[in-house]
N, C-alpha and C positions, 0 to 999 in steps of 0.2 A: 075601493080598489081602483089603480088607475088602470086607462084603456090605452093600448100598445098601439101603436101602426100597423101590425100584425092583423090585428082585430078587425082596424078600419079597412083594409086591402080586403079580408073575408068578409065583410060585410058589404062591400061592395062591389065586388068579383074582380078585383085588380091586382095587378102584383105590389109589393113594399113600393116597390122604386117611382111607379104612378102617383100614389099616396105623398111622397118626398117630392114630388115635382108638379102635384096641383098644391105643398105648403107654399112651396120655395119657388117655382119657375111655372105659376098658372096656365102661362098664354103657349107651355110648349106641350099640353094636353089640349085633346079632344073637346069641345064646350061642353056636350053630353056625358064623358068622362066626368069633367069637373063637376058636374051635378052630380052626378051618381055619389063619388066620393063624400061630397059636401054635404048631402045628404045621410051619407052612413056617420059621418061626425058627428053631427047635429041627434043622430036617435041613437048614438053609443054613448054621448059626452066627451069626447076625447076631448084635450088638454094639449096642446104642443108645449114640451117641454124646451125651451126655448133655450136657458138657463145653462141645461148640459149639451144642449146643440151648438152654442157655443164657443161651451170647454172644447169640445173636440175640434170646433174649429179653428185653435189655438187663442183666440180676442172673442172678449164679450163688445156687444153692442152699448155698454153703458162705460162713461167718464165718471172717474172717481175724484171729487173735489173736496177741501178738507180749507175750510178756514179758520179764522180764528174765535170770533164769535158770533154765533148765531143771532145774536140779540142788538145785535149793533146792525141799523137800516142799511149802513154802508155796504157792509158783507149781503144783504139782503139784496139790495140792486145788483150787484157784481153776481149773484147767482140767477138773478133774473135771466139778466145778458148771458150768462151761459148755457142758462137751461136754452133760452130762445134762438141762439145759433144750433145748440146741438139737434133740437127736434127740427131745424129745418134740416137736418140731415138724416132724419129718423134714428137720431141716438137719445140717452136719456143722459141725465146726472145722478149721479147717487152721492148723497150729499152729508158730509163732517165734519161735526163739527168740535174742535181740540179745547176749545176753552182756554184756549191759554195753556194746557197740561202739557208735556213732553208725553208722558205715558199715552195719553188719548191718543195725540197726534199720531204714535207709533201703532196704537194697536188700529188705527182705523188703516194704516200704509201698509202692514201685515194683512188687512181685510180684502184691499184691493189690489195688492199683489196675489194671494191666492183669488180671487176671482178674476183674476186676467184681465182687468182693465185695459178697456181700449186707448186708453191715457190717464193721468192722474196732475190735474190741477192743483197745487196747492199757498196754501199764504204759509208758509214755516213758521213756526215760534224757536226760537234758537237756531244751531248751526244743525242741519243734519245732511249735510251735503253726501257723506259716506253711505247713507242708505236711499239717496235720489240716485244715485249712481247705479246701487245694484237693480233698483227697479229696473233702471236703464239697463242693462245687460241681460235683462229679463226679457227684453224685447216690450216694456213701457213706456212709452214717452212721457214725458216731465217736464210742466209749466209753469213757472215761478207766475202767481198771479198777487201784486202787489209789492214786490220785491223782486231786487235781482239777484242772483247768486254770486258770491265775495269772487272767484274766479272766470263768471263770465259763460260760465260752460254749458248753464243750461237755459234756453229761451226764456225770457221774464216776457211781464208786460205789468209797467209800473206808472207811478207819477212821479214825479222830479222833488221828493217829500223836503230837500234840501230848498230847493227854491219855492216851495211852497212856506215851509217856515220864515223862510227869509219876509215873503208878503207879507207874514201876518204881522211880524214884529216891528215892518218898515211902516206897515201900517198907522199903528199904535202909537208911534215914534212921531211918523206924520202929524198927527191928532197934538202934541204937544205933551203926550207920558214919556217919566223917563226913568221911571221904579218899573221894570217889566216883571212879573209873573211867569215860568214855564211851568204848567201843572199837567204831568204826565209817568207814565211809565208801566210795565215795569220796563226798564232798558234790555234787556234782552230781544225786545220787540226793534226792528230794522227802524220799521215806520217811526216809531219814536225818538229813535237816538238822530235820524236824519231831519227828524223839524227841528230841533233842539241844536244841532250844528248849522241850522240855516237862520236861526235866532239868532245864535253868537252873534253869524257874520253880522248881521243889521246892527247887534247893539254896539260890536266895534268901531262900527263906524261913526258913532254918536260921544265926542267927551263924555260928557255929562250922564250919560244913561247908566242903568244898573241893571243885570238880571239876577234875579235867583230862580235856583231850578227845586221845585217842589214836587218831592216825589210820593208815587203812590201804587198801591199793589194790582190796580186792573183799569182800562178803560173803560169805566163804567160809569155810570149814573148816581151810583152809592159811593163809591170812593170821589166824584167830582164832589160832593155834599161833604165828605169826611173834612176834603182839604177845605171848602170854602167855610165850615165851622171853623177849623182852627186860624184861618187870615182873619175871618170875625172878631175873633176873642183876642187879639191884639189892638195895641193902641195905634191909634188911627194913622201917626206918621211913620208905624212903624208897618204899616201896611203896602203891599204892591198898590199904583195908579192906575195898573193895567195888566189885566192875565191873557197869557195865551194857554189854553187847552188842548192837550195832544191830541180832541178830539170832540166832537159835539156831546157826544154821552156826558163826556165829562165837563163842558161847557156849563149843559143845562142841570148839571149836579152844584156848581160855582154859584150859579144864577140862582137857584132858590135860596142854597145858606145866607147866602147874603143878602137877599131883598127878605129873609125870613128875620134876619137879623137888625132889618132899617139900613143897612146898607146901600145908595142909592147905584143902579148900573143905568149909564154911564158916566154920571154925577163925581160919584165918589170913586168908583173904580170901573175901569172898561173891561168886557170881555172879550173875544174872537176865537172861536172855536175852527171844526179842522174835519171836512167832508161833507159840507153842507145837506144835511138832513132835511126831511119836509119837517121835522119836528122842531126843530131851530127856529124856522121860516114865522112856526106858530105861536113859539112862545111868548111870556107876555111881554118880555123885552124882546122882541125878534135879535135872533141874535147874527153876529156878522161871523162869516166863516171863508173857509177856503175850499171851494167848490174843487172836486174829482170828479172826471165821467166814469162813475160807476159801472152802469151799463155797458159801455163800449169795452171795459175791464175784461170783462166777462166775455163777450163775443168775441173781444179780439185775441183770447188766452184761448177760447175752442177754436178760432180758426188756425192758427200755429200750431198746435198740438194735433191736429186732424190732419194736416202738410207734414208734419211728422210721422205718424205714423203711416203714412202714405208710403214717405221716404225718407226712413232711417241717417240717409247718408246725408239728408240737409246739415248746417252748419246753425248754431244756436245765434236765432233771431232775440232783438232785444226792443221792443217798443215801451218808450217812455213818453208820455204825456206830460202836458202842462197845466198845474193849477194854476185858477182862476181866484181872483180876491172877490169877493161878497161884503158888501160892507152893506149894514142894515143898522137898526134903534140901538144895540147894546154896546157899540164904539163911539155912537156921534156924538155930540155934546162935550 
């Protein structure tokens, strides 16, 4: 059975309202007060319910962040950075993860609209602009983190994913390939279709180059292997000189089938993957990529969404970043 405030006030000869202001405003009680009280806490067990203190007070103290996959290092730093602005503010993150699914993504936006998020951070998987809106008039502010919104309307904090592709392919290009690889998707993903339009530009500008786009069902580590089996089992000139990966998961998915296959990287065929991971860094061909500040992601998506909710009437901020090219073992040669 839980113990009231009531309880604690009669256990300690105060009234409710002392109790609510040694939780909330210590320093505007008596210090002997404050003991007394802390003391009847401490031998009742009371509990401050924190949760529905809150709800009443229209905003919970936690930011609701929703990305796309958990298991990708990238989204892993980008919650670092957020977690670590928000607790210097004494807020928390409660943290979602969509998998890739429209349903997820929804049912966790439904989660944090009913618990009154102090804000709501998220990576979107497709268009859901219609329901960032209504959070919005919910009185929740809404932080495109990794993307920007097709309209402009709501605060992002991205990377320039268009010039980052453009590196990796000018990269590649540089090296002397001219069969490029794009092994990504699914296209419904922002992040993806904007490396992909930043490839074109590069190989346009090359006569002689060629891309093809290999598509695949997830940024992951299993589907990088799915595709780099099937470039295997072709004949050798009928193979890309050089892949780019919408992303390191899927880099180091390429880089096994093919060295599992006698494929040599970067021999036979180059890699360059896309968020530079410490896992890249380790592999046994270290691989080259295209470094994002992850962390800074993150910190700098809680500090705009926190200016927001401050004040409603701010005008939607837009920070865009610039990748960085990583060039490592699995390009050179």
């Amino acid at each position: 059975m839980s113990i009231s405030v009531r309880e604690v006030a009669a256990r300690a000869g105060v009234s409710v309202g002392t109790v609510s202001n040694v939780l909330n405003r210590p320093e505007k009680v008596a210090p002997d007060t404050v003991v007394r009280v802390n003391d009847a806490i401490a031998e009742l067990g009371f509990v401050r319910n924190d949760a529905a203190r809150q709800l009443r007070a229209g905003r919970s103290r936690a930011i609701g962040l929703v990305i796309l996959d958990v298991g990708n290092p990238f989204f892993t730093d980008v919650v670092r950075g957020a977690e670590d602005a928000a607790a210097a503010e004494r807020m928390s993150i409660i943290l979602g993860n969509s998998d890739e699914k429209v349903e997820r993504e929804a049912a966790y936006l439904d989660l944090f609209e009913q618990q009154r998020m102090h804000g709501v951070l998220i990576s979107p998987f497709g268009e859901i602009t219609d329901r960032l809106v209504a959070l919005r008039k919910r009185g929740i502010p809404v932080v495109l983190v990794d993307r920007t919104s097709t309209d402009r309307s709501f605060s992002s904090v991205s990377v320039d994913d268009v010039a980052g592709g453009r590196l990796a392919a000018t990269h590649v290009l540089e090296t002397g390939r001219r069969r490029l690889g794009f092994v990504g998707g699914p296209m419904e993903i922002r992040q993806v279709t904007d490396r992909l339009r930043g490839t074109r530009s590069a190989i346009e500008k090359v006569a002689d180059a060629t891309l093809e786009v290999i598509g695949i069902d997830a940024l992951s580590v299993v589907q990088g292997h799915i595709a780099g089996e099937e470039i295997a089992s072709r004949d050798a000139a009928d193979r890309p000189d050089a892949l780019f990966a919408a992303n390191d998961l899927v880099a180091l998915g390429l880089l096994q089938a093919l060295m599992n296959r006698g494929i040599s990287v970067p021999r036979d065929i180059a890699i360059i993957g896309y968020d530079d991971i410490a896992f890249g860094s380790a592999a046994v061909v270290p691989l080259s990529s295209i470094r994002q500040p992850s962390a800074s992601i993150g910190k700098t998506a809680v500090a705009i969404l926190l200016d927001e909710a401050q004040d409603p009437r701010l005008g939607a901020r837009h920070v865009v970043f610039q990748p960085e090219l990583v060039v490592r073992a699995s390009t050179r040669g």
